[in-house]
mmCIF file of the C-alpha atoms, coordinates in Angstrom:
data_MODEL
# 
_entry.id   MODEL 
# 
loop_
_atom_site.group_PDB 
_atom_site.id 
_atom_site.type_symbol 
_atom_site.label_atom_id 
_atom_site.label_alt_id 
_atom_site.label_comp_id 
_atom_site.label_asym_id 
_atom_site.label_entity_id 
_atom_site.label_seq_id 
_atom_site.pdbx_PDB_ins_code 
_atom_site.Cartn_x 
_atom_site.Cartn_y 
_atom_site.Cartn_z 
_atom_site.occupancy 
_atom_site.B_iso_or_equiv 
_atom_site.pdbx_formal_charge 
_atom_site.auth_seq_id 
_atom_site.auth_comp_id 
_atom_site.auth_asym_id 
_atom_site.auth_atom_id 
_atom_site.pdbx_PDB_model_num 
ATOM 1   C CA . UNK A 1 1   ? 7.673   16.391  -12.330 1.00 0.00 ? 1   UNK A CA 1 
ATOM 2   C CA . UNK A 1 2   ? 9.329   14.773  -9.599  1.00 0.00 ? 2   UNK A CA 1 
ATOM 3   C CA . UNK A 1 3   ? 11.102  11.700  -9.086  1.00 0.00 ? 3   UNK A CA 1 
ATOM 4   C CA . UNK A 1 4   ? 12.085  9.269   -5.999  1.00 0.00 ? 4   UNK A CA 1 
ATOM 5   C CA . UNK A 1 5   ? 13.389  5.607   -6.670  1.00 0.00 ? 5   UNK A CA 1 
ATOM 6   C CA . UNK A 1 6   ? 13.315  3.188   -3.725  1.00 0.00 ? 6   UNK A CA 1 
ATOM 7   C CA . UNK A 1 7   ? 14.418  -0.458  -3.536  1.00 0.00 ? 7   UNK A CA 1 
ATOM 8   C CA . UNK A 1 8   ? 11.690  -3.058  -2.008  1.00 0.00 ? 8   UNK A CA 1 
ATOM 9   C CA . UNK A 1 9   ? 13.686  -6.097  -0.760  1.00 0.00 ? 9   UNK A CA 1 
ATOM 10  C CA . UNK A 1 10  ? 10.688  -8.426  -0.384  1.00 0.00 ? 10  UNK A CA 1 
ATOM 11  C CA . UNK A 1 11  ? 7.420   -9.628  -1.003  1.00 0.00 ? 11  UNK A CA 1 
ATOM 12  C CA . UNK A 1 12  ? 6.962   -7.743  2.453   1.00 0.00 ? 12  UNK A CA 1 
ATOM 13  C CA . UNK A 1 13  ? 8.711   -4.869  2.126   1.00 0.00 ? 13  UNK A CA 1 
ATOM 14  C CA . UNK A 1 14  ? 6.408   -4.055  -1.090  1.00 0.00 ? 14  UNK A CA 1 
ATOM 15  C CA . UNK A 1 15  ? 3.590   -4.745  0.593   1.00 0.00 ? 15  UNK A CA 1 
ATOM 16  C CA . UNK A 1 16  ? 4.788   -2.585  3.668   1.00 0.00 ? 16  UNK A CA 1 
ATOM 17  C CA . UNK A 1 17  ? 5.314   0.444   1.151   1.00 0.00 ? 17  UNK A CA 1 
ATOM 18  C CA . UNK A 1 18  ? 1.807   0.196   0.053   1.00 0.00 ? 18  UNK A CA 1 
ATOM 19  C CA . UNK A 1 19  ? 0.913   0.126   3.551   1.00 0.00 ? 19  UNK A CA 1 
ATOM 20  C CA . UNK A 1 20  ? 2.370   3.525   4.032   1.00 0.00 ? 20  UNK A CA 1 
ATOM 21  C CA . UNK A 1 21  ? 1.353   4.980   1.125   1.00 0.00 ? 21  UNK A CA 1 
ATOM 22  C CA . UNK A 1 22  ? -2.523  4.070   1.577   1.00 0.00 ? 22  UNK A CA 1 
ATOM 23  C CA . UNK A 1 23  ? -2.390  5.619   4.959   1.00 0.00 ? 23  UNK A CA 1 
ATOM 24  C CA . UNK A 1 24  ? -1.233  8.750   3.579   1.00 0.00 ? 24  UNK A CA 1 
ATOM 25  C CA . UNK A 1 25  ? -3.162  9.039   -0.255  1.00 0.00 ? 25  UNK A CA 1 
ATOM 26  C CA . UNK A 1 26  ? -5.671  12.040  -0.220  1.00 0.00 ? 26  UNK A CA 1 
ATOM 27  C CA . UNK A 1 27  ? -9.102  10.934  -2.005  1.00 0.00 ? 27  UNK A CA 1 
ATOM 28  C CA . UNK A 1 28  ? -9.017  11.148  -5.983  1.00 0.00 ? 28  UNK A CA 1 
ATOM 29  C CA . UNK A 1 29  ? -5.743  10.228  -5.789  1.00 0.00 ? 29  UNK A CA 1 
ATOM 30  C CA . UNK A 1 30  ? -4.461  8.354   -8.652  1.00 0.00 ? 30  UNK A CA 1 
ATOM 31  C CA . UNK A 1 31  ? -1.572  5.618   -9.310  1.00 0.00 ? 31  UNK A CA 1 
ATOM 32  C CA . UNK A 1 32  ? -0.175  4.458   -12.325 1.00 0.00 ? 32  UNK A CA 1 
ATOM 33  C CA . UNK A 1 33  ? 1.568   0.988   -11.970 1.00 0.00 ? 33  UNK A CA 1 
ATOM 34  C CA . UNK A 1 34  ? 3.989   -0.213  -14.865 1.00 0.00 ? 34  UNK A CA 1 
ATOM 35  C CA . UNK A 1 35  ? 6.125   -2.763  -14.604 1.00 0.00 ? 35  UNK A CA 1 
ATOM 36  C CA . UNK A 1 36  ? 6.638   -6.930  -15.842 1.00 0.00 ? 36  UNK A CA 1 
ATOM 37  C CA . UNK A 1 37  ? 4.094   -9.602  -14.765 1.00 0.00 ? 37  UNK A CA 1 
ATOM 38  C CA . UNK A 1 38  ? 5.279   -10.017 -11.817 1.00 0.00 ? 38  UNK A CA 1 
ATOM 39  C CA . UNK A 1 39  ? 6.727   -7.445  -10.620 1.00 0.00 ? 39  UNK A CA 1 
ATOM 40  C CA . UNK A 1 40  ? 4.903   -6.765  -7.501  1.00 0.00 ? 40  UNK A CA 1 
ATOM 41  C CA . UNK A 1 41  ? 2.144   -4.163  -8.875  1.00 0.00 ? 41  UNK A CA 1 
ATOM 42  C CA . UNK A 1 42  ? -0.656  -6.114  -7.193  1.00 0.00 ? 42  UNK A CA 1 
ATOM 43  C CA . UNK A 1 43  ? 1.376   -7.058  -3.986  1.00 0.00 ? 43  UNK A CA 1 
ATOM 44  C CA . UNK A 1 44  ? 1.834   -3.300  -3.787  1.00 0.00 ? 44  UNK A CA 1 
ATOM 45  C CA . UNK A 1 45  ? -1.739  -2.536  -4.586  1.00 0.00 ? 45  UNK A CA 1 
ATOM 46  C CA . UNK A 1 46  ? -2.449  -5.209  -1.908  1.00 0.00 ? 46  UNK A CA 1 
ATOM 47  C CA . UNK A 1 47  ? -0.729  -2.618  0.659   1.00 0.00 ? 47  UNK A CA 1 
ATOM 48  C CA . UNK A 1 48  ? -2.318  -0.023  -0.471  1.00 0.00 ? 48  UNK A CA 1 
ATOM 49  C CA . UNK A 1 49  ? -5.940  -1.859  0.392   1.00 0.00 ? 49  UNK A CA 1 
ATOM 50  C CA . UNK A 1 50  ? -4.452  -2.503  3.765   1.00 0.00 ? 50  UNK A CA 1 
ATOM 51  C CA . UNK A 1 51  ? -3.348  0.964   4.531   1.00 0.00 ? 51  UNK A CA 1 
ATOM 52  C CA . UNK A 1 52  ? -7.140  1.932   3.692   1.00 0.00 ? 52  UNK A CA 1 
ATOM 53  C CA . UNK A 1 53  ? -8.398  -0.703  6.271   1.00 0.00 ? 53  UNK A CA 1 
ATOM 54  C CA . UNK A 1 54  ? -9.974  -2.819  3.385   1.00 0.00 ? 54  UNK A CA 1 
ATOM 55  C CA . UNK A 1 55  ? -10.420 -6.342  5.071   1.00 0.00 ? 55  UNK A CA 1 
ATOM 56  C CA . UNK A 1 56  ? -11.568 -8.207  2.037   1.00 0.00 ? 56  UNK A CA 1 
ATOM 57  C CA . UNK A 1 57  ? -8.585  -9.774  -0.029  1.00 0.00 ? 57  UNK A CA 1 
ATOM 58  C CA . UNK A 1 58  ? -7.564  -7.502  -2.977  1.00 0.00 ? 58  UNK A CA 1 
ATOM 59  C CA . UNK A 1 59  ? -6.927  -9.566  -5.815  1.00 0.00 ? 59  UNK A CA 1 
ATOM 60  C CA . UNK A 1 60  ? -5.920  -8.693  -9.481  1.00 0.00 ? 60  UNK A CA 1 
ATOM 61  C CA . UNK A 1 61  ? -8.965  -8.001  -11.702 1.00 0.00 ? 61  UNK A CA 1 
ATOM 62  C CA . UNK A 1 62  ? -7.001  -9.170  -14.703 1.00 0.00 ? 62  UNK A CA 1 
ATOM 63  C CA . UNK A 1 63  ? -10.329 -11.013 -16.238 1.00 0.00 ? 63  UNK A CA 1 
ATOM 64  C CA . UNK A 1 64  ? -12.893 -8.743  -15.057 1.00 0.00 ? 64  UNK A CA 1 
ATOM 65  C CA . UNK A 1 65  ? -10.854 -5.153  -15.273 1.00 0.00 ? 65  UNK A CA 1 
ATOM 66  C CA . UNK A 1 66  ? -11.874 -3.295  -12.018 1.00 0.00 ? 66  UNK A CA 1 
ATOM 67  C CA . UNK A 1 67  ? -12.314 -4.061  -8.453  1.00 0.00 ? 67  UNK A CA 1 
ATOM 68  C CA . UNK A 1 68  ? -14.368 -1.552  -6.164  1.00 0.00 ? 68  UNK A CA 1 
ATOM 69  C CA . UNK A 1 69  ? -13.409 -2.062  -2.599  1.00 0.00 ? 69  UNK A CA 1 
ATOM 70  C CA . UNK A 1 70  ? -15.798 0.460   -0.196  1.00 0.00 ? 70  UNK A CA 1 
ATOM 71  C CA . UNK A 1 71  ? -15.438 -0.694  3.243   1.00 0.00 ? 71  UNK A CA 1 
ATOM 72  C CA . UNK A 1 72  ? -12.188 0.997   3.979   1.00 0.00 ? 72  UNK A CA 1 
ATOM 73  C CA . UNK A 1 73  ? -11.798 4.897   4.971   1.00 0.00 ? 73  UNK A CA 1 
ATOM 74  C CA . UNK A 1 74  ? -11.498 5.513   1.160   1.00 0.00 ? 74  UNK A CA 1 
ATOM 75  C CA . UNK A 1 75  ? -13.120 3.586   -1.701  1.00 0.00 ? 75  UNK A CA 1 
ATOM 76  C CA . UNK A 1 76  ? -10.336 1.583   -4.244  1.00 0.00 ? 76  UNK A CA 1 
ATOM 77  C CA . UNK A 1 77  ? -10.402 1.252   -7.478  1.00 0.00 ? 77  UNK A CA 1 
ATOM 78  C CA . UNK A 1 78  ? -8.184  -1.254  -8.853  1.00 0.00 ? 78  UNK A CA 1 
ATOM 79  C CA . UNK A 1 79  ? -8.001  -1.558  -12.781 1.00 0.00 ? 79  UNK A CA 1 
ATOM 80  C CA . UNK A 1 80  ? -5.627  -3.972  -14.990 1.00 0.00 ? 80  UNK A CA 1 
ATOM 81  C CA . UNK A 1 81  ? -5.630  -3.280  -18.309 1.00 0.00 ? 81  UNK A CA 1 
ATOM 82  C CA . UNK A 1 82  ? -3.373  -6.615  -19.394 1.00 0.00 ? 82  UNK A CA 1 
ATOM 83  C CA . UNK A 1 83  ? -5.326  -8.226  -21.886 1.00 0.00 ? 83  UNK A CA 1 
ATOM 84  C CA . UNK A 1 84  ? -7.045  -4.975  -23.327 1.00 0.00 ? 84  UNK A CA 1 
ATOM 85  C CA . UNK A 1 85  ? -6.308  -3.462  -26.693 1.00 0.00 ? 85  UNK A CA 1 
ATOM 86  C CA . UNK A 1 86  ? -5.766  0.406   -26.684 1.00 0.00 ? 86  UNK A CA 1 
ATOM 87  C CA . UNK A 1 87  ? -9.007  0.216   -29.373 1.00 0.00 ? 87  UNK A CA 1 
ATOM 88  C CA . UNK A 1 88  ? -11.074 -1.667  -26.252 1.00 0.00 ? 88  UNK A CA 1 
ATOM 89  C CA . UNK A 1 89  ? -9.839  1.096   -23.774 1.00 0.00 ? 89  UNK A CA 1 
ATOM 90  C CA . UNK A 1 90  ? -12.298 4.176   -24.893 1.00 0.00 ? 90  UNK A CA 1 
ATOM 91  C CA . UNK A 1 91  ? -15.332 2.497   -25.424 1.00 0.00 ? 91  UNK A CA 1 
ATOM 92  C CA . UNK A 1 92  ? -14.622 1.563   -21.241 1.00 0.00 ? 92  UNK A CA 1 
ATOM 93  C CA . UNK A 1 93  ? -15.203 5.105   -20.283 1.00 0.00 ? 93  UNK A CA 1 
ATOM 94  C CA . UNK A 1 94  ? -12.680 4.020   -17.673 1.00 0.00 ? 94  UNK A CA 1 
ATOM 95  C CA . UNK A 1 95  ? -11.996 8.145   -16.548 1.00 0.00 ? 95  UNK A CA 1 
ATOM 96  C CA . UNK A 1 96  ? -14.961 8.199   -15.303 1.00 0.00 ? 96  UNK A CA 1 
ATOM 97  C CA . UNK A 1 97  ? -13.190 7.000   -11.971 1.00 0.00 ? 97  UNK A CA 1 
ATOM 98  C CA . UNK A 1 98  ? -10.753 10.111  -11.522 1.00 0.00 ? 98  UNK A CA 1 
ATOM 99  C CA . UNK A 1 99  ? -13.373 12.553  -13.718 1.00 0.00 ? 99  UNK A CA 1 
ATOM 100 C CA . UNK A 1 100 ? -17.034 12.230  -13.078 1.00 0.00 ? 100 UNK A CA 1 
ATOM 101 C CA . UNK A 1 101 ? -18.114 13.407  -9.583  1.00 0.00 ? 101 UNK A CA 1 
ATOM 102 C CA . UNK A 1 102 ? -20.746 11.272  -9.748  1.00 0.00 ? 102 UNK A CA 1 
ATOM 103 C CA . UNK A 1 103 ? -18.495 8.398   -8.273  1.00 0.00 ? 103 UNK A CA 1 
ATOM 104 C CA . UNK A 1 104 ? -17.636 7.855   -5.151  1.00 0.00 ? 104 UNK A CA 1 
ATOM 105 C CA . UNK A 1 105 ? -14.230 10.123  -4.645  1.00 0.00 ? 105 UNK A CA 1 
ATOM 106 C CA . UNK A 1 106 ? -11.259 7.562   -3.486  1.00 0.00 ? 106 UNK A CA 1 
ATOM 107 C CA . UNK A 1 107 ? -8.307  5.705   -4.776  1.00 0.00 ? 107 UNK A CA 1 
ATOM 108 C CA . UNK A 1 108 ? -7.686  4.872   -8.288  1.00 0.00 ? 108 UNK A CA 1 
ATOM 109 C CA . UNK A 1 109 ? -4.985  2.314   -9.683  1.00 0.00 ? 109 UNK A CA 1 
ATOM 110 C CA . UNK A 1 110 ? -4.389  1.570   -12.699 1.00 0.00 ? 110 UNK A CA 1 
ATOM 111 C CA . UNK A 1 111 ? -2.224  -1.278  -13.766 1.00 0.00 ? 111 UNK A CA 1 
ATOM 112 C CA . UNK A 1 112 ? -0.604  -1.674  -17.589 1.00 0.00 ? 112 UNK A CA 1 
ATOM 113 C CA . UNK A 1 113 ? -1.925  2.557   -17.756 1.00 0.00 ? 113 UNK A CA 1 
ATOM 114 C CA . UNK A 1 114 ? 0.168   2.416   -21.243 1.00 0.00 ? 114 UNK A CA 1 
ATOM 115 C CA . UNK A 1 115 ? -3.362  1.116   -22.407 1.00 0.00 ? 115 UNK A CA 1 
ATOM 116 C CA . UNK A 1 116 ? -4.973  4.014   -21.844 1.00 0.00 ? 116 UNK A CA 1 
ATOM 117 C CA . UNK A 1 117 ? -5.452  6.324   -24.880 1.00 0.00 ? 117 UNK A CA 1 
ATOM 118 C CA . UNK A 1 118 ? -5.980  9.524   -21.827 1.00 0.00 ? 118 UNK A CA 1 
ATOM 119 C CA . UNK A 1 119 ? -3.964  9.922   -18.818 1.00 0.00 ? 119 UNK A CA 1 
ATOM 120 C CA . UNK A 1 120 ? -5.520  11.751  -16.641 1.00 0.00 ? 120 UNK A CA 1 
ATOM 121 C CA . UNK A 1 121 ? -3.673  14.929  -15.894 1.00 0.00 ? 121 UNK A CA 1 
ATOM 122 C CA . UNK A 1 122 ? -2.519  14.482  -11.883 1.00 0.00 ? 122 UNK A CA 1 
ATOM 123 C CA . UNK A 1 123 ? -1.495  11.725  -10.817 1.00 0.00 ? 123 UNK A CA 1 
ATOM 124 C CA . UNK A 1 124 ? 1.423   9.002   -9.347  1.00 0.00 ? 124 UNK A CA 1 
ATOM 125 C CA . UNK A 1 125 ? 3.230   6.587   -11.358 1.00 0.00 ? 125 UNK A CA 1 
ATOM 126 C CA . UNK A 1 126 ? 5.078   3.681   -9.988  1.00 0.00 ? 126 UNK A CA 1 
ATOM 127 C CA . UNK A 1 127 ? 7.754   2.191   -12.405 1.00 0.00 ? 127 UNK A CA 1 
ATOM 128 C CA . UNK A 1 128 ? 8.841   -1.521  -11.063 1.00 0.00 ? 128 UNK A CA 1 
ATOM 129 C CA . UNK A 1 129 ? 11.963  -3.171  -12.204 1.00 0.00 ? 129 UNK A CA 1 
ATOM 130 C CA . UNK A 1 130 ? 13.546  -6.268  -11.710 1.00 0.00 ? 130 UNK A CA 1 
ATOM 131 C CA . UNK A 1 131 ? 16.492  -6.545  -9.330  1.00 0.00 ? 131 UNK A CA 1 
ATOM 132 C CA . UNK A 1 132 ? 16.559  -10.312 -8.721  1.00 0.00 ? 132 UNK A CA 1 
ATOM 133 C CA . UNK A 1 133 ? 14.031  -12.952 -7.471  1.00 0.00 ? 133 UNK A CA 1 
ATOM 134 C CA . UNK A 1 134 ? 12.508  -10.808 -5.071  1.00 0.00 ? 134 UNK A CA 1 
ATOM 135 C CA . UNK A 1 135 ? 14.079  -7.382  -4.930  1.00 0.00 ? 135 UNK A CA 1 
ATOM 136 C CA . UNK A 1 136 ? 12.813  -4.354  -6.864  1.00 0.00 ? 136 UNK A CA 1 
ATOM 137 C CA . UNK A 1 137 ? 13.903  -1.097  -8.015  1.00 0.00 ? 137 UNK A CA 1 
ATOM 138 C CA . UNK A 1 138 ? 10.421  1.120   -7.727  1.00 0.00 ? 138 UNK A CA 1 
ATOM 139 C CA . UNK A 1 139 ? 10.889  4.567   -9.374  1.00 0.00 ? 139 UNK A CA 1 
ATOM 140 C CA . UNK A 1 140 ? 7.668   7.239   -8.431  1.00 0.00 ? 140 UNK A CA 1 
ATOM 141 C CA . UNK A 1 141 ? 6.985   10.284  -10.878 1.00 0.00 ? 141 UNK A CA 1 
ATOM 142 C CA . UNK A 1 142 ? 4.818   12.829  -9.878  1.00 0.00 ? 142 UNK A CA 1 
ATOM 143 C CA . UNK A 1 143 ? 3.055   14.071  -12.425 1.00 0.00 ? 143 UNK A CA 1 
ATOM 144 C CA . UNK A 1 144 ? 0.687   17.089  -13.227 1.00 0.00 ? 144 UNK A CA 1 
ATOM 145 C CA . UNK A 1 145 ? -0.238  18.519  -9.959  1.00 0.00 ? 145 UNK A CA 1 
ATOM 146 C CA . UNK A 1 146 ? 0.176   15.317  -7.492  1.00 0.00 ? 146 UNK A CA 1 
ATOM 147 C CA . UNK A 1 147 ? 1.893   16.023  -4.272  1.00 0.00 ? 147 UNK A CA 1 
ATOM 148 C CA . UNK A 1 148 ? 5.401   15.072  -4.276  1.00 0.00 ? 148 UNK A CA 1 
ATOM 149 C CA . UNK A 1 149 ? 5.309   16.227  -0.748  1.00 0.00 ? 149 UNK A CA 1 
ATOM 150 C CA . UNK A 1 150 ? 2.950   12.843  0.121   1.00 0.00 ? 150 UNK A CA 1 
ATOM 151 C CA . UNK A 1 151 ? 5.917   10.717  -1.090  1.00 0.00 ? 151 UNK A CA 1 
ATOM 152 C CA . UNK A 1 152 ? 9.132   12.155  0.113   1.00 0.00 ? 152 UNK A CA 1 
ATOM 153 C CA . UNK A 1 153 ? 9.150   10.988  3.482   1.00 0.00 ? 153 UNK A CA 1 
ATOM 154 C CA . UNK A 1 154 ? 8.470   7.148   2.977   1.00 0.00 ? 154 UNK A CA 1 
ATOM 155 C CA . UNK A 1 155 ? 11.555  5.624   2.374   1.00 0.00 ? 155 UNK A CA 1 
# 
C-alpha cells in the first residue's frame, strides 16, 4: 500500500488532476472515491471523462447508480452508491464491472465504495477532505496490486 496526498486549489485544478489521471489509467483500472457531498468526487470524475476524450457531459448517476460512457479511448463506468443500503448493494451484482470479462474492459469509479459489501482486490482510492470553500486535501492509496508508479509523477 502506497500513499500520495495532494492539495487541489480549485474547481479547476480538480478537474485538471482528473485530466491527468484519465490520460494515464490502464483499462480495468479501478477508483474508489470517498469523501463529503461535495467534495469534488464528480468534478474529479468529470476529468477523468475528459482525459478519456468522452465528449458527452459526465454527470453524477446519484438516482440511476451507473453511467456507461463508450465513445472515449476507454469505456467509464461511473457508479454512486449515495442513497443505497449495504443490503441493496449485492443483489446489484455491481463487480461485474472490474470481474466479468464479459464487459467491456475500461474505467471503473465508484463513489460512496464504503457501500460495497466486496472491494475488489486492486484498485485506487481517492480520499477528499475539506480545506475551505474550494480547496481540497486529496489523499490516493494504492491498494492490492494497482500501480503506484501511474500516480507518482502527477503532482
Amino acid at each position: 500500500m502506497s500513499h500520495k496526498s495532494l492539495v487541489l486549489h480549485s474547481h479547476q485544478t480538480t478537474l485538471a488532476f482528473g485530466e491527468r489521471l484519465g490520460k494515464i489509467l490502464p483499462k480495468k483500472s479501478i477508483l474508489l472515491l470517498k469523501g463529503d457531498l461535495g467534495a469534488g468526487k464528480t468534478t474529479f470524475v468529470q476529468g477523468i471523462g475528459k482525459g478519456l476524450r468522452i465528449d458527452d457531459p459526465i454527470v453524477s448517476p446519484t438516482f440511476i447508480l451507473v453511467n456507461e460512457y463508450y465513445q472515449g479511448h476507454l469505456p467509464l463506468y461511473h457508479l454512486d452508491l449515495y442513497r443505497t443500503e449495504k443490503n441493496m448493494v449485492e443483489d446489484l451484482f455491481l463487480e461485474q464491472y472490474w470481474e466479468k470479462e464479459d464487459i467491456l474492459p475500461g474505467i471503473t469509479v465508484i463513489e460512496w465504495p464504503e457501500r460495497l459489501l466486496h472491494l475488489p482486490a486492486n484498485y485506487l482510492k481517492i480520499d477528499f477532505f475539506y480545506i475551505n470553500n474550494i480547496s481540497r486535501q486529496i489523499i490516493l492509496t494504492t491498494v492490492g496490486d494497482f500501480s503506484f508508479d501511474l500516480i507518482k509523477h502527477l503532482n
